[in-house]
N, C-alpha and C positions, 0 to 999 in steps of 0.2 A: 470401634471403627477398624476394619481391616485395612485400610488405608490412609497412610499416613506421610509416609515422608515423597514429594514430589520433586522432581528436576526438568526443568524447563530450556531447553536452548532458544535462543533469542530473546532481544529485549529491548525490540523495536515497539508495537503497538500491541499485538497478539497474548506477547510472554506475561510483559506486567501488567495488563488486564487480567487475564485470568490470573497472576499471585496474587494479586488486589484481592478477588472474590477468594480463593480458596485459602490464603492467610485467614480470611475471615471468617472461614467455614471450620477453623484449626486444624487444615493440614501445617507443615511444615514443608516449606516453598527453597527450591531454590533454583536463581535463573544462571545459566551462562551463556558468555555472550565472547564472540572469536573478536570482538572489534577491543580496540582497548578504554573503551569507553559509549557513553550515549552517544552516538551516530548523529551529527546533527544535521539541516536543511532539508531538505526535501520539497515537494511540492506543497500545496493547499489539498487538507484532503477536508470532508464533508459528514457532515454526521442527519441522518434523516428516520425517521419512523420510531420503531422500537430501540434504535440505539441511541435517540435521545432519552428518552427511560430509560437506558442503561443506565446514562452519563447521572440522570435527579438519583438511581437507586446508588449510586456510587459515592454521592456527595457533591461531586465533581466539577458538576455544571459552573456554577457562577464561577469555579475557579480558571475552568477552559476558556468563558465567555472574556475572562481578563484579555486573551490573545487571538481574538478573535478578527479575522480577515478578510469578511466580507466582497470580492472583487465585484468593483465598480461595474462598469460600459464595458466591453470587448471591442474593440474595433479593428478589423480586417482591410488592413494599406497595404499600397501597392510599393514599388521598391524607390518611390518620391517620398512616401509615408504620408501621401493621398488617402482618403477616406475610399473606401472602396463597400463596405456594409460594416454595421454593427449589431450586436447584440446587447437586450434589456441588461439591467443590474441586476446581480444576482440571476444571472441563468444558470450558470455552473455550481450555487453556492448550496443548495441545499438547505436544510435547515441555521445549521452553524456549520462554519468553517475556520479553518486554522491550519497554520502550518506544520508539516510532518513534524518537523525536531523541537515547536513548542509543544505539541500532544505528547510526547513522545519524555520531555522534561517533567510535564506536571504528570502522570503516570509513575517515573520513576519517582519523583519526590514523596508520592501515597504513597507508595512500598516499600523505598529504601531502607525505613530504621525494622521491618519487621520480614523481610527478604533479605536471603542472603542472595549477593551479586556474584558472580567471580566471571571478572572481564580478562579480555585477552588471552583467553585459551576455547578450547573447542574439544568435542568429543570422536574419539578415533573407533570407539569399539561400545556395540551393546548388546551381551549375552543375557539372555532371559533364561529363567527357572522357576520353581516351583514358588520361591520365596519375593521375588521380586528381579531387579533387571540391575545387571552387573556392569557398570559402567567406565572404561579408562578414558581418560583426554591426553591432551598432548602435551601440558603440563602438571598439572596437578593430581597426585598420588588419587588410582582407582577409591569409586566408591559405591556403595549399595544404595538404591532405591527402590520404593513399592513404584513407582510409575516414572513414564519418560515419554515427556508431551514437547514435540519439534512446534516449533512459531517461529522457528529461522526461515520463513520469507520462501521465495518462488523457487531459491536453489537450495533448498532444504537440506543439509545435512545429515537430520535426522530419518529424514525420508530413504533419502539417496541407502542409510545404512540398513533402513529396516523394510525399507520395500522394492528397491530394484533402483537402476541408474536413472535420470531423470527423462533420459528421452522418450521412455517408457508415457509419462503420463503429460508433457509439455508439450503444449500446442500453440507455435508461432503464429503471429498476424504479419510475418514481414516488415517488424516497424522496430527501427531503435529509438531509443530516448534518453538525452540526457540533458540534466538541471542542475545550474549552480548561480549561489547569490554574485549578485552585482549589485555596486552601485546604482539610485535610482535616476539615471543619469539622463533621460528621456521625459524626468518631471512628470511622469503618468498618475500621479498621487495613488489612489488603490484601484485605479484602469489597470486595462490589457491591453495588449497589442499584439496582431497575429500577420506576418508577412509569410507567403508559401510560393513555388514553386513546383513542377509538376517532382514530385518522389520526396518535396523536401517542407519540413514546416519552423519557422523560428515564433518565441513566442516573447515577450517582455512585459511582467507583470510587477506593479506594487506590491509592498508586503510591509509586515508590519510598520503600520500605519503612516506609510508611504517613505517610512525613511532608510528605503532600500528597495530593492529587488529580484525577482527568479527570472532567469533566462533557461529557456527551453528549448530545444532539440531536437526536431523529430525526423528521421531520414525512413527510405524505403529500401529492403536492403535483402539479398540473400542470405542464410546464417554466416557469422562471421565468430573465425576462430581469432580469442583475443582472452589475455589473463584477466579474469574478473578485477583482481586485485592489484591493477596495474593500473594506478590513475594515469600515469605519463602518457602509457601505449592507447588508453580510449582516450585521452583528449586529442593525440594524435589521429587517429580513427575520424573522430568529428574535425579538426581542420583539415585532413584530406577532401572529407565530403562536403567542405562548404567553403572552400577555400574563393571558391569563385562568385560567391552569390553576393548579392548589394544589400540596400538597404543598409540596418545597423548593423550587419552579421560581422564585417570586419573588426570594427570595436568590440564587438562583444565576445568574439575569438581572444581579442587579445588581453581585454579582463579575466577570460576564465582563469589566465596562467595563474594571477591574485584571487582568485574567488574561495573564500574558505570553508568550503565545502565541494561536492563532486560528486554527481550520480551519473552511469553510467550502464544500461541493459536492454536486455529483448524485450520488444510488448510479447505477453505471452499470457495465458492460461494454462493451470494445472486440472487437468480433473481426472479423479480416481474414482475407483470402484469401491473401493471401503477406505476408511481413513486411520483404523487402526488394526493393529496384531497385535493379537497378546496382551500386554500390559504398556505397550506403545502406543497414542495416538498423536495425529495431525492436527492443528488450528490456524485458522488466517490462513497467510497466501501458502506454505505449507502444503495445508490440504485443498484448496479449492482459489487461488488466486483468478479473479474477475479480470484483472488488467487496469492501468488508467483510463482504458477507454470506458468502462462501464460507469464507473464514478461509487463504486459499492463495495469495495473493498476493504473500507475502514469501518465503515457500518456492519459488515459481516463479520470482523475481527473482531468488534468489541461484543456485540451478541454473540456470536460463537462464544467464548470467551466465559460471559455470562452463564450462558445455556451448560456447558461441559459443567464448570465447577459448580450450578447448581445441581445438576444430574448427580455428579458426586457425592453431593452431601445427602441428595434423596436417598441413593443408594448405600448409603452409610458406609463409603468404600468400596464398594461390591462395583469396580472397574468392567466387568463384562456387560454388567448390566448399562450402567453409567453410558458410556459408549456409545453403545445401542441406542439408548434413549435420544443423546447427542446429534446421532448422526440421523435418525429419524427425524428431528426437529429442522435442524440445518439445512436437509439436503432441497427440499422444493424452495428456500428462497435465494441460496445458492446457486438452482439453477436458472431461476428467474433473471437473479444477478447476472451473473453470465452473459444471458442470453440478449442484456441488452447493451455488449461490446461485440454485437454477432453484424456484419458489412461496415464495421466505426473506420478500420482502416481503408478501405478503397473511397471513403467521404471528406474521413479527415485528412490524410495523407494521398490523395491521389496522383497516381503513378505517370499518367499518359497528359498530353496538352489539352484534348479534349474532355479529358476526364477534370481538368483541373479547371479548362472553363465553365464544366456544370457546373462543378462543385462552389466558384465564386460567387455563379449566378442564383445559386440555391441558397448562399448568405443573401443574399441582396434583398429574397424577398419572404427569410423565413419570422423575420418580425410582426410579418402583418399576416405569416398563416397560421392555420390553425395546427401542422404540426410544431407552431413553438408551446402551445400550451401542453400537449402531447408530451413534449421534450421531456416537461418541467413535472408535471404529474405522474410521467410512468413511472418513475426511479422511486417517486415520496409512495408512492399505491405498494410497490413491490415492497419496501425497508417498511411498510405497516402489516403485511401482513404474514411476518411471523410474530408469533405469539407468547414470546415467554412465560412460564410462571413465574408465581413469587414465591421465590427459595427463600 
């Protein structure tokens, strides 16, 4: 095997998916990760088509289905928390669903004893040679590897060092977002509940199995400069922009202070022209982040994932080749992906009064058209038909 020892940054959904496969293809894995530990909450993400085959060739499955979080009804009130339209069960849900920080747990528990982790540092420098790619962090003494694959998420790191600044390849929708647990203090069992205003969306969903819940945040907004790593200064950010609005947003402002968790970002999309140099490459949001408006993100993550470290082991190491192969497979359901977060923001988040009365009235009566079955079909048709082998 020309190919052996790997380094992975991140170790949200992307990184410890592929150590999963490539531990078991016998490279030698290892992830780091800037956060000082597994990152937890997040939203519901969805698993459909061929990345539920990932999950049965993983093992995985019945283990995932333990934490599985099905959302109920959705229903869209007004600032009484009047019924205003609803949506079926299970419209958003995919095939299975679960929340980010429980995928994210059972993932890390597959790999832990046969991965090495190293939390809380992050890599400053990556010089490539003939032998492989010369790596320093910001703590821990310089080290060699044959390969160095970025799965650190939408602001890539790894990218930022091995292919150009991020603006280069990041493409805004004008929407931020931010989600943290609360209490399920609204009794929604594993409902939802969506109250909006024109530029602005609050959201209040059940979660595991109703004895809790995600509040969500979605504003309309021009870029906004703010430390990623600064939970105080974006929670300030979101009570400036909703400091006024009704409904439950008042309470739920004032939960966040206690909310043990915190997401805070752009809706965005990455999309690149090649996703590796050299003996570098891209996976997950990384390389091609879909956004949450697609709903295909994790689906793409855990097949990408699949797909790279089977190409690996085809290629017996032989990384140029590997690659290639990778990004050949990936790139038409990737862009399929994509493509269907392409007008999500002017529908979901609309900006103007008129624009926010269509969009009410376009709830009201997509139960009984035929673009809900649409909805529901295009995402599971797209996540079917990429095709992985059996590595």
């Amino acid at each position: 095997m020309k190919t052996k020892t790997i380094l992975i940054s991140g170790a949200s959904v992307a990184g410890p998916a592929l150590a999963f496969w490539l531990n078991r293809y016998g490279f030698q894995t290892t992830i780091i990760e800037r956060a000082p530990g597994i990152r937890p909450g997040g939203y519901a993400v969805d698993f459909r088509g061929a990345a539920m085959e990932v999950l049965v060739k993983m093992g995985l499955l019945d283990e995932i289905r333990k934490y599985e979080t099905r959302t109920g009804t959705i229903t869209i009130v007004d600032k009484n928390n009047k019924k205003v339209a609803s949506m079926p069960e299970g419209f958003t849900s995919g095939e299975l669903e679960i929340m980010r920080g429980d995928l994210v747990n059972v993932f890390y528990d597959a790999t832990k004893q046969d991965v090495e982790y190293i939390f809380d540092d992050s890599i400053i420098s990556l010089v490539q040679n003939m032998d492989g790619v010369e790596v320093t962090f910001e703590h821990h003494p310089a080290r060699h590897f044959d390969l160095v694959i970025g799965a650190d998420g939408l602001h890539s790191n790894v990218r930022k060092i091995a292919f150009g600044d991020e603006a280069k390849f990041c493409h805004d929708f004008g929407l931020y977002i931010a989600i943290f647990t609360t209490p399920n203090f609204m009794n929604v069992g594993m409902n939802g509940l969506f109250y909006s205003t024109p530029g602005k969306r609050v959201g209040f969903f059940g979660a595991r199995q109703s004895t809790e819940a995600r509040a969500s945040f979605y504003f309309a907004s021009e870029p906004l400069q703010y430390d990623r790593r600064d939970i105080a200064q974006q929670q300030q950010i979101l009570r400036y922009r909703f400091t006024h609005e009704q409904w439950q947003v008042p309470q739920l402002l004032e939960l966040m202070d206690s909310a043990p968790d915190f997401y805070f970002d752009a809706i965005s999309q990455i999309k690149m022209d090649r996703w590796s140099t050299g003996r570098i490459a891209l996976i997950g949001d990384a390389a091609h982040c879909a956004s949450p408006l697609s709903g295909m993100g994790t689906s793409m993550a855990v097949v990408g994932a699949y797909i790279l470290a089977g190409e690996l082991k085809k290629a017996n190491g032989d990384y140029a080749v590997a690659f290639s192969r990778y990004e050949d497979m990936m790139r038409p359901f990737v862009k399929e992906g994509q493509k269907l977060a392409d007008g999500g923001a002017d529908w979901f988040v609309p900006t103007t009064r008129l624009k926010h009365w269509f969009s009410q009235q376009m709830w009201k009566v997509l139960p009984y058209s035929p673009w809900k079955n649409m909805m529901i079909e295009l995402p599971s048709k797209i996540a079917r038909s990429v095709k992985p082998e059996n590595y």
